[in-house]
C-alpha positions in Angstrom: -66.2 58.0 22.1 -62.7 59.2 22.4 -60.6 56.7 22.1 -63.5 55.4 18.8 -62.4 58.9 17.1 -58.5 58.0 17.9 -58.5 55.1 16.0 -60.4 56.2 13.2 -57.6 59.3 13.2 -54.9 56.6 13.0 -56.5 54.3 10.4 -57.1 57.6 8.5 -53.6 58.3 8.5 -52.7 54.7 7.4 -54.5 55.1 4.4 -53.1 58.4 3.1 -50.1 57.3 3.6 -51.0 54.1 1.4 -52.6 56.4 -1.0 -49.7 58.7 -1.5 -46.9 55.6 -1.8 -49.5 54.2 -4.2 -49.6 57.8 -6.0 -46.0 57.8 -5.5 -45.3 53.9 -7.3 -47.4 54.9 -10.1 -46.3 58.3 -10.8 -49.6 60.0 -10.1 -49.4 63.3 -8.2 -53.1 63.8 -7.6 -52.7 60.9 -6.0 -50.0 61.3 -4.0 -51.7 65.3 -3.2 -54.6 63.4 -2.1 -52.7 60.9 0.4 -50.7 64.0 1.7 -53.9 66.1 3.0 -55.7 63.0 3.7 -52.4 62.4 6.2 -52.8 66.2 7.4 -56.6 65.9 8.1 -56.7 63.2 10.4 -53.3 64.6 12.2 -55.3 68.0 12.8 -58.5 65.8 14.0 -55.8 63.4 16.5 -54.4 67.3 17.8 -58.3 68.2 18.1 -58.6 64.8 20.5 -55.6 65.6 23.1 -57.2 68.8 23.0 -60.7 67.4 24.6 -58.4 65.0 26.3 -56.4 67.9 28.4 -59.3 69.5 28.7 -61.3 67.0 30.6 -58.3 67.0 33.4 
């Protein structure tokens, strides 16, 4: 189930990274806000998983 939650963490971060360049091209800053913490979330999640991961050795 780790490795599942990794990937979701990474594709998370894809896409608020695509949301904020979106927010970014079409001068929206809600959007670009949005992309930001989206990006943050899923980097706190991925620190959350090489917590369990050190953990378990």
């Amino acid at each position: 189930m780790g490795n599942v939650n990794k990937v979701r963490n990474v594709t998370e971060k894809a896409k608020g990274k695509a949301m904020e360049s979106v927010g970014r091209a079409i001068d929206d800053p809600a959007l670009k806000v949005e992309g930001k913490a989206t990006q943050v979330k899923s980097d706190l999640k991925q620190a959350g998983e090489k917590v369990k991961d050190a953990a378990k050795h």
